[in-house]
C-alpha positions as CSV (number, residue, x, y, z in Angstrom):
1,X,10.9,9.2,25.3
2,X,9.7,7.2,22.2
3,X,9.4,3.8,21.8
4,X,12.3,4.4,18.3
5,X,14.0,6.8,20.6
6,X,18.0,7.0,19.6
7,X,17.0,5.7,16.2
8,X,18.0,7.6,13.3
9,X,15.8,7.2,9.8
10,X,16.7,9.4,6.5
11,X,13.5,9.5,4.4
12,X,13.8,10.1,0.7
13,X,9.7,10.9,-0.2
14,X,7.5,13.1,-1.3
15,X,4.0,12.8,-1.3
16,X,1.6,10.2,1.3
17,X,3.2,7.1,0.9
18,X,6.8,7.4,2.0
19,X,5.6,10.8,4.3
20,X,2.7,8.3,5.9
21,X,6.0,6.3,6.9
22,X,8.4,8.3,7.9
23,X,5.6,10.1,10.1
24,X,4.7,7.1,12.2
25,X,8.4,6.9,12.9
26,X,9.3,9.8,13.7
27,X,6.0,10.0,15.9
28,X,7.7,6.8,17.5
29,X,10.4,8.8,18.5
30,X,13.0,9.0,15.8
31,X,15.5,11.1,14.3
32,X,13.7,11.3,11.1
33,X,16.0,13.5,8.4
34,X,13.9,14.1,5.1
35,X,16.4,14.3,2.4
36,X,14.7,16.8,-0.3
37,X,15.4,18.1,-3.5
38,X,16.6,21.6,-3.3
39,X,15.2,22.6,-6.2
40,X,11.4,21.6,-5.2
41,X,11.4,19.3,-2.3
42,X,8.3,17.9,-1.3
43,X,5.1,19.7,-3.2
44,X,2.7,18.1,-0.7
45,X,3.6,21.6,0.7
46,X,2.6,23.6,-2.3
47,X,-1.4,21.4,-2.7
48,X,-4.6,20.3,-0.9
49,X,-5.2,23.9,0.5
50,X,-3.0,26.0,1.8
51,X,-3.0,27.4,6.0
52,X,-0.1,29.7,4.8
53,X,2.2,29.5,1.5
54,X,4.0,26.3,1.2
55,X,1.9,24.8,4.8
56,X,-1.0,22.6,3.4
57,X,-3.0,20.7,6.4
58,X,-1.3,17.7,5.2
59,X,2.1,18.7,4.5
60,X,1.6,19.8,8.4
61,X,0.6,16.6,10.3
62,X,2.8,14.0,7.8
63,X,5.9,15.7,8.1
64,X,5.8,16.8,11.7
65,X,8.4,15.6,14.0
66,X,11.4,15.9,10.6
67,X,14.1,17.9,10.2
68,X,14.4,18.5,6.4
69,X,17.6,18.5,4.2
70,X,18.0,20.2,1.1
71,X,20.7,17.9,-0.7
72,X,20.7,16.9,-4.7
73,X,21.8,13.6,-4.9
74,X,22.6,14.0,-8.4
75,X,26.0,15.5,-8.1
76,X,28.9,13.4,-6.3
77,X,29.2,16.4,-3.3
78,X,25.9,15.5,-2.6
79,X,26.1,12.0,-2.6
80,X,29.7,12.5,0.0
81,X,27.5,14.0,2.0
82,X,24.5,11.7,2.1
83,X,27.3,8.5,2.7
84,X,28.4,10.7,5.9
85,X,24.9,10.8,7.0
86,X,24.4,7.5,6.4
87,X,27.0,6.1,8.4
88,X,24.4,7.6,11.2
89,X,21.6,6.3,10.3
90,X,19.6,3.1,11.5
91,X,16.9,3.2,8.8
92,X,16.5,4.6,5.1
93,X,12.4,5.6,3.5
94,X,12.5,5.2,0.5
95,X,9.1,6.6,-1.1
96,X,10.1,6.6,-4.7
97,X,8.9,4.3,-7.5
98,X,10.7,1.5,-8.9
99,X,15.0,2.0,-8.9
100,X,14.6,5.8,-8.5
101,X,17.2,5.1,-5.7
102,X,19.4,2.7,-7.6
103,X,19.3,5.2,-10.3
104,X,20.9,7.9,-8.2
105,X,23.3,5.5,-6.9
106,X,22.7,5.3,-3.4
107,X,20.0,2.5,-3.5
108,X,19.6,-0.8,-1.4
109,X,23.1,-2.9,-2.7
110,X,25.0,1.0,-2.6
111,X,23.9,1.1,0.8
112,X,24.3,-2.1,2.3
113,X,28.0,-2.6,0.7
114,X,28.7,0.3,3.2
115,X,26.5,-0.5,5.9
116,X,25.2,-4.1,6.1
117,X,23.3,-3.1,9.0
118,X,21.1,-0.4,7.2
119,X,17.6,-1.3,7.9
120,X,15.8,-0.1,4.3
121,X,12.2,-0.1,3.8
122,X,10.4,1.1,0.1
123,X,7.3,2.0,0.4
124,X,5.5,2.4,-3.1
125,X,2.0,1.9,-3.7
126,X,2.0,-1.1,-5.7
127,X,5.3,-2.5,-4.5
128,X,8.9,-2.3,-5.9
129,X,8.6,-6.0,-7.6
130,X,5.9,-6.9,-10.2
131,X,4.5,-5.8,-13.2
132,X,3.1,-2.6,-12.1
133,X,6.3,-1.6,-9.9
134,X,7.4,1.4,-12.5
135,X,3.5,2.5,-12.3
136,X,3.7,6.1,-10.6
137,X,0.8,6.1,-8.2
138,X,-1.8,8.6,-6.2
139,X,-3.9,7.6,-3.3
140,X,-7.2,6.2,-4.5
141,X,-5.2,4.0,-7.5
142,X,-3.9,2.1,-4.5
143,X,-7.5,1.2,-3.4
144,X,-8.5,0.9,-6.7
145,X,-5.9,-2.0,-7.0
146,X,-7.1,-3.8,-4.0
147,X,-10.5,-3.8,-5.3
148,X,-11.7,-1.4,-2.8
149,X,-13.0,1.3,-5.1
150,X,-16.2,-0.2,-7.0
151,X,-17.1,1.1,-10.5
152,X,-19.7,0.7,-12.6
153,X,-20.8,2.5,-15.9
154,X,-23.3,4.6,-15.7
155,X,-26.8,4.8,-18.3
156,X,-24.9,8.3,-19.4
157,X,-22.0,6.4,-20.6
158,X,-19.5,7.5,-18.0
159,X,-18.0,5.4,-15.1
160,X,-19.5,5.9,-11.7
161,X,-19.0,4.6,-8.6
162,X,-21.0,1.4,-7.5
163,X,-23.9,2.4,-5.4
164,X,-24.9,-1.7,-4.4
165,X,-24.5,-3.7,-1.5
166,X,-21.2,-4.7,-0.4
167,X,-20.7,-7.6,2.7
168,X,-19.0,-5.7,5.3
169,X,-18.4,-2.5,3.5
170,X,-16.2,-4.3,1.3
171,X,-12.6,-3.8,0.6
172,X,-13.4,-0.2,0.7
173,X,-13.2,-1.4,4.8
174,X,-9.5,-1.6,4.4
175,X,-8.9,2.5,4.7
176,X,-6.9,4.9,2.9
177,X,-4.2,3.0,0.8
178,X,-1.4,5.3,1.6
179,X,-2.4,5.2,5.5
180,X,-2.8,1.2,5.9
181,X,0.6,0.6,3.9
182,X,2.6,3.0,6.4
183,X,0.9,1.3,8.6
184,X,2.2,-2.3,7.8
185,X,5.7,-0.4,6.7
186,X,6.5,0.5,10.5
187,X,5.9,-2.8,11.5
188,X,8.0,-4.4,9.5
189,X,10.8,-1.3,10.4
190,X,10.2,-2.2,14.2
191,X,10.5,-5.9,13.3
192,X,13.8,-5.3,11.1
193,X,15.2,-3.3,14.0
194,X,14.7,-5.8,16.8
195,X,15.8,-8.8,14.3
196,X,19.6,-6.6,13.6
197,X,20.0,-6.7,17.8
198,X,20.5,-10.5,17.3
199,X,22.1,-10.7,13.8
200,X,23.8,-7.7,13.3
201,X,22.6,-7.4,9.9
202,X,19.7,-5.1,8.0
203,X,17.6,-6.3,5.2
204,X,15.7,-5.0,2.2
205,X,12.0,-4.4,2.9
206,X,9.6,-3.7,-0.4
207,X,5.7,-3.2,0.9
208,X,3.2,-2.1,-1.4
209,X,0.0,0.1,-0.1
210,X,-2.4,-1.6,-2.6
211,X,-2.0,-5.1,-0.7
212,X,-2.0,-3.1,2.5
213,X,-5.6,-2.2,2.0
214,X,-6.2,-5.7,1.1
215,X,-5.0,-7.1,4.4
216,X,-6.4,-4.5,6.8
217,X,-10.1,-5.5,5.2
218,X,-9.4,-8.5,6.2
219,X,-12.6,-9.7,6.9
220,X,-14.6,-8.3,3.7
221,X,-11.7,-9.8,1.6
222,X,-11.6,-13.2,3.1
223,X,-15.6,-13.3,2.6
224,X,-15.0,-12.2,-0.9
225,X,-12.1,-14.8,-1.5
226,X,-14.3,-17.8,0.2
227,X,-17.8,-16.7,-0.7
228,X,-18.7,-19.5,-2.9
229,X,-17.9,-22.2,0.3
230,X,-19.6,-20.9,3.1
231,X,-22.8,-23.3,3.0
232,X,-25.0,-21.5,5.9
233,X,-25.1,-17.9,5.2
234,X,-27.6,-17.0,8.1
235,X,-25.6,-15.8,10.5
236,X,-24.0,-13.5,8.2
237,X,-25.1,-9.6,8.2
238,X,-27.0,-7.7,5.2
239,X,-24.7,-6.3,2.6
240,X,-24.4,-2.2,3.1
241,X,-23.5,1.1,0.2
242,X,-20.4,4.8,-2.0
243,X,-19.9,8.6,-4.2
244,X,-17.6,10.0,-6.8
245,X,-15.4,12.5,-8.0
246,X,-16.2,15.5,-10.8
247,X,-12.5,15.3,-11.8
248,X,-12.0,14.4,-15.5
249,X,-8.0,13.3,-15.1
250,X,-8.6,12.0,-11.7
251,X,-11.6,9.5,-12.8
252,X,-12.5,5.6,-13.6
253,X,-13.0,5.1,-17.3
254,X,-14.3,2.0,-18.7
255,X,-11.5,0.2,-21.3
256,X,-12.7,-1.9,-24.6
257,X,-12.8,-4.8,-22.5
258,X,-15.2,-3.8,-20.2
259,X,-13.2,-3.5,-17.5
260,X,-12.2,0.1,-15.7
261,X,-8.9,1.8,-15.2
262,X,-8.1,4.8,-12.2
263,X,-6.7,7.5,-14.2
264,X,-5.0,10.1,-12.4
265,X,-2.8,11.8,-14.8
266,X,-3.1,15.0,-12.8
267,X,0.8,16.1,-13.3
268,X,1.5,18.2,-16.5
269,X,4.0,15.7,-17.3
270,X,1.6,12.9,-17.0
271,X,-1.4,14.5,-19.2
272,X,1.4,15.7,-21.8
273,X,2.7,11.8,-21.9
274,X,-0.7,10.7,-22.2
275,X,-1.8,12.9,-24.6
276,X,0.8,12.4,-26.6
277,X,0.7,8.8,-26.6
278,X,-3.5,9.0,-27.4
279,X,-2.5,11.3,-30.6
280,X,-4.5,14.0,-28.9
281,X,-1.7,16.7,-28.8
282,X,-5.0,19.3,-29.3
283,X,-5.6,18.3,-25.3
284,X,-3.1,19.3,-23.9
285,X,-3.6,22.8,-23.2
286,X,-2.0,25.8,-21.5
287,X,0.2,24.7,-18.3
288,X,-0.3,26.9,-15.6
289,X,2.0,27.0,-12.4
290,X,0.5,24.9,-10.5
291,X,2.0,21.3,-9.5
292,X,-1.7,19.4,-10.3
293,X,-4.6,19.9,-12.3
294,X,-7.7,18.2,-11.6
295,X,-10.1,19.7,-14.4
296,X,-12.9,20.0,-12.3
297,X,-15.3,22.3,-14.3
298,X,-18.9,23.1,-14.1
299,X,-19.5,22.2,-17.9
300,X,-22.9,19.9,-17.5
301,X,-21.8,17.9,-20.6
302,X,-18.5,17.2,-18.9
303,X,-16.7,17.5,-22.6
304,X,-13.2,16.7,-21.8
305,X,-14.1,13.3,-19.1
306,X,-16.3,11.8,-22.2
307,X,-13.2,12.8,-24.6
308,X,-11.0,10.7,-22.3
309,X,-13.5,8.2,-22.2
310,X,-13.4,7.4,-26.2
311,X,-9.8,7.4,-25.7
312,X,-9.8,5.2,-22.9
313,X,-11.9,2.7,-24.8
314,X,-9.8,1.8,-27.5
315,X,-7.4,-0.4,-25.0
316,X,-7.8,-2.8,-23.0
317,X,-7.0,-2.6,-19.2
318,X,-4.1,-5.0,-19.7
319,X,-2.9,-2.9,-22.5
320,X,-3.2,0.5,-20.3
321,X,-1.5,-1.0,-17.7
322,X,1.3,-1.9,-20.2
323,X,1.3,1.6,-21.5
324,X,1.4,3.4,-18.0
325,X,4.5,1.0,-16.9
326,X,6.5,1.7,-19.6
327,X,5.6,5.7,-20.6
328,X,5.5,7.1,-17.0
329,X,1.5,7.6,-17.3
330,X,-0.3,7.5,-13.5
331,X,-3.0,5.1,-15.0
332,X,-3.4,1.7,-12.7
333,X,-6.3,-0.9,-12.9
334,X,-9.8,-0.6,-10.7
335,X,-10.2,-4.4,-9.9
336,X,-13.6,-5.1,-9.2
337,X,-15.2,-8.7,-8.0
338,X,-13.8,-11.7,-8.3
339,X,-10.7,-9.9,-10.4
340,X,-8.5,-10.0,-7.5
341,X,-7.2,-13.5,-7.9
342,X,-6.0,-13.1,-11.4
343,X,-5.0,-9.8,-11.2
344,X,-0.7,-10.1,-12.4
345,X,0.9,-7.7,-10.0
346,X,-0.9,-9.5,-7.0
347,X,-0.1,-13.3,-8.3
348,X,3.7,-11.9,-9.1
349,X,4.1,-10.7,-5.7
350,X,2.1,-13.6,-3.8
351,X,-0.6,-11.9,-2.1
352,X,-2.6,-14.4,-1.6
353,X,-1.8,-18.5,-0.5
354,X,-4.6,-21.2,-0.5
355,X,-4.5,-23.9,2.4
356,X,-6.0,-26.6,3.8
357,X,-7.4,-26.6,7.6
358,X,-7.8,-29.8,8.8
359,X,-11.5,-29.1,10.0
360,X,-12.6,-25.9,7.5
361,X,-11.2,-27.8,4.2
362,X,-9.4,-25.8,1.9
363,X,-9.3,-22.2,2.6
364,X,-7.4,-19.1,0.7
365,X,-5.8,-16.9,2.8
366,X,-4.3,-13.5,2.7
367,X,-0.3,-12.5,3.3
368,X,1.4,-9.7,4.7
369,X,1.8,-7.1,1.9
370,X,5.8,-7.1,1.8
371,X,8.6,-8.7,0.6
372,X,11.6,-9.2,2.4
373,X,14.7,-8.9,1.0
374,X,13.0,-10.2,-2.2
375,X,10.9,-12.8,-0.1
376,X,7.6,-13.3,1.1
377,X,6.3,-14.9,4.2
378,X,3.8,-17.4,2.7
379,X,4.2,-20.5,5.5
380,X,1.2,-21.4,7.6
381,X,2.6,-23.0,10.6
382,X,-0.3,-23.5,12.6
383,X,-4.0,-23.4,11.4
384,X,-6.7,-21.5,13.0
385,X,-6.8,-23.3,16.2
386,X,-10.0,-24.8,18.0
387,X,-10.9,-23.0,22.0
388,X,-7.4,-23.9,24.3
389,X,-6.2,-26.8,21.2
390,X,-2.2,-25.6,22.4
391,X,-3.6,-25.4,26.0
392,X,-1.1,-28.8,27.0
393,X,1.5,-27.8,24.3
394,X,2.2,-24.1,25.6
395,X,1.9,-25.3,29.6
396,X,4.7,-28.5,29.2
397,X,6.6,-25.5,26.8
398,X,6.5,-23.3,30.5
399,X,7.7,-26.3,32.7
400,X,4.3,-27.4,33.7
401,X,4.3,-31.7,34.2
402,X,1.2,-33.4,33.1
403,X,0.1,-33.4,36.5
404,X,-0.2,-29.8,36.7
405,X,-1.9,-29.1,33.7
406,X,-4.3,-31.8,34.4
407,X,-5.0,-29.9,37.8
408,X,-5.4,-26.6,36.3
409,X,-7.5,-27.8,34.2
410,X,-9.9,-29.9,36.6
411,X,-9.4,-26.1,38.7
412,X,-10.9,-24.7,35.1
413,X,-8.0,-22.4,35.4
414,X,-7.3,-22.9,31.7
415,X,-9.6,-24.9,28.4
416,X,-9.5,-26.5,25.4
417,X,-9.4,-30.1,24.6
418,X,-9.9,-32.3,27.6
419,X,-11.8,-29.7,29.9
420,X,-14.6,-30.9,32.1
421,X,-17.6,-30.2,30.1
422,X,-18.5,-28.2,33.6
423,X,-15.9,-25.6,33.1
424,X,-16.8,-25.0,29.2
């Protein structure tokens, strides 16, 4: 039996993010029901190679351990239904951008009003709260906004990835965006659950996969957010080295301020928006059947990436970023160095907190990449602590007298402060 055995989850995604989520339940040991459109569904099925029509490796291993229900939400029959189910369930996935959710009516105050204890966790890849939370995202513009994809342009005046040393493999470290977020997602389900056996009540949880990646490099991040104050660098290893992609609406381009954007307007609908909004109707071109379009070609002057790239180059990042919030355009920012700190969607939601440790100085740490129920844990109760510095505190919180711990620590049965040099 699994650990989430007897625990029901309804999972409205399509796609890695919300999939990556609902997987690692399910793979817990949940009742996971995937709530799909009935007139497409998830088209993770129909992309990324196909085993048999409709069975793509991924669409295989993510949504394993589901049973899937064709239900349109759009129509009030539907919507009877999905209350009914809901009055079952213990936890809803929701993998859609922004109020998709709210928009359909059954979204996180719907919900709760009819089940406070609903347990509901969005997982987007740049969160559901800040600037960029209407920003429809694919997997490497998640990275890209952690500053784990490096870019640099290249002497042929197209972007290419950065081939220099980076202190422990850099951001980059962090993993696959989608992955580390689902990742952090379950946690905070597992948490939410075990918090409702004591209050009886669910709660709202909003992670974002960019941040995700942030947090799980940890240690490259935290050397790249204190590099300037570390004052003796020799114990620290040699910086290490990436490659790119031939896709022209799945690249980095370069904006008119020098900085880079991750386009991935590999939708028809995206292109046509983009298009459209660039004055460049003549790019559009013939739609085919087919849910994505790369434009992977083996044209050696790579025509249409340098025609995006003049395009690209008459707005600044901030001004793309804008453009992609408001017109539905899969366009998100590449941070590179030192442009995590002022990036706007990280400062709105918080992601970072500076402190002061009473040996270190101060010291600028990272948060846990979600809010809950609009809130984000940003209190440092403790500081990194010296070898054993709670040793006394912890043993008097177990019932151990002075005496005792003064014994065990004579025995050098436990350390910290006030051990025998001896036993050190």
């Amino acid at each position: 039996m699994g650990l989430l055995s007897g625990i029901t989850v309804l999972e409205s995604a399509q796609l890695f993010n919300g999939d990556a989520l609902g997987s690692l339940l399910a793979d817990l040991g949940a009742d996971v029901i995937k709530i799909e459109s009935p007139f497409r569904g998830d088209y993770l099925r129909d992309f990324l190679g196909q085993v048999t029509p409709h069975n793509s490796p991924a669409h295989l291993q993510i949504n394993k351990n589901k049973r899937s229900l064709a239900l349109d939400l759009r129509t009030d029959e539907g919507r009877e239904v999905f209350w009914k189910l809901l009055d079952t369930a213990d936890v809803f996935v929701d993998g859609n951008v922004a109020d998709a959710m709210d928009t359909l009516g059954v979204g996180y105050q719907a919900q709760r009003a009819r089940r406070p204890e609903i347990v509901y966790c969005q997982y987007t890849g740049y969160g559901a709260s800040g600037p960029y939370a209407t920003i429809p995202t694919h997997g490497q513009m998640m990275n890209a906004a952690a500053g784990a994809t490096l870019v640099e342009m290249g002497d042929d005046g197209l972007v290419r990835p950065y081939h220099g040393p980076q202190p422990f493999n850099g951001i980059a470290s962090g993993g696959e965006g989608t992955a580390a977020g689902a990742t952090f997602a379950a946690l905070h389900v597992a948490a939410a659950l075990v918090a409702r056996q004591h209050s009886g009540e669910g709660c709202y949880i909003d992670v974002a996969a960019s941040e995700a990646v942030i947090s799980s490099a940890w240690i490259a991040a935290t050397y790249e957010l204190n590099d300037e104050r570390i004052a003796d660098r020799r114990s620290l290893p040699a910086p290490i080295s990436p490659d790119g992609t031939p896709s022209a609406k799945y690249q980095f381009y370069r904006t008119s301020d020098d900085k880079f954007v991750l386009f991935c307007c590999i939708e028809p609908k995206f292109w046509e928006n983009f298009c459209r909004l660039s004055g460049r109707e003549d790019l559009i071109g013939e739609a085919d059947s087919s849910p994505v379009d790369f434009a992977v070609t083996p044209d050696p002057d790579q025509t249409l990436r340098r025609e995006i790239q003049k395009i690209i180059e008459t707005r600044t990042q901030t001004e793309w970023v804008r453009l992609a919030a408001d017109h539905d355009l899969a366009i998100g920012p590449a941070l590179q160095r030192n442009e995590l700190r002022g990036d706007p969607q990280l400062t709105a939601r918080g992601a970072f907190i500076d402190a002061q440790h009473p040996d270190a100085g101060s010291f600028t740490h990272l948060t846990l990449p979600a809010l809950v129920n609009g809130q984000r844990s940003t209190e440092i109760r403790y500081h990194a602590p010296a070898l054993g510095e709670q040793t006394d505190e912890i043993l008097t919180g177990l019932g151990f007298d002075q005496s005792a711990v003064a014994a065990l620590r004579e025995s050098g049965v436990v350390g910290g402060p006030g051990t025998p040099a001896r036993n050190r």
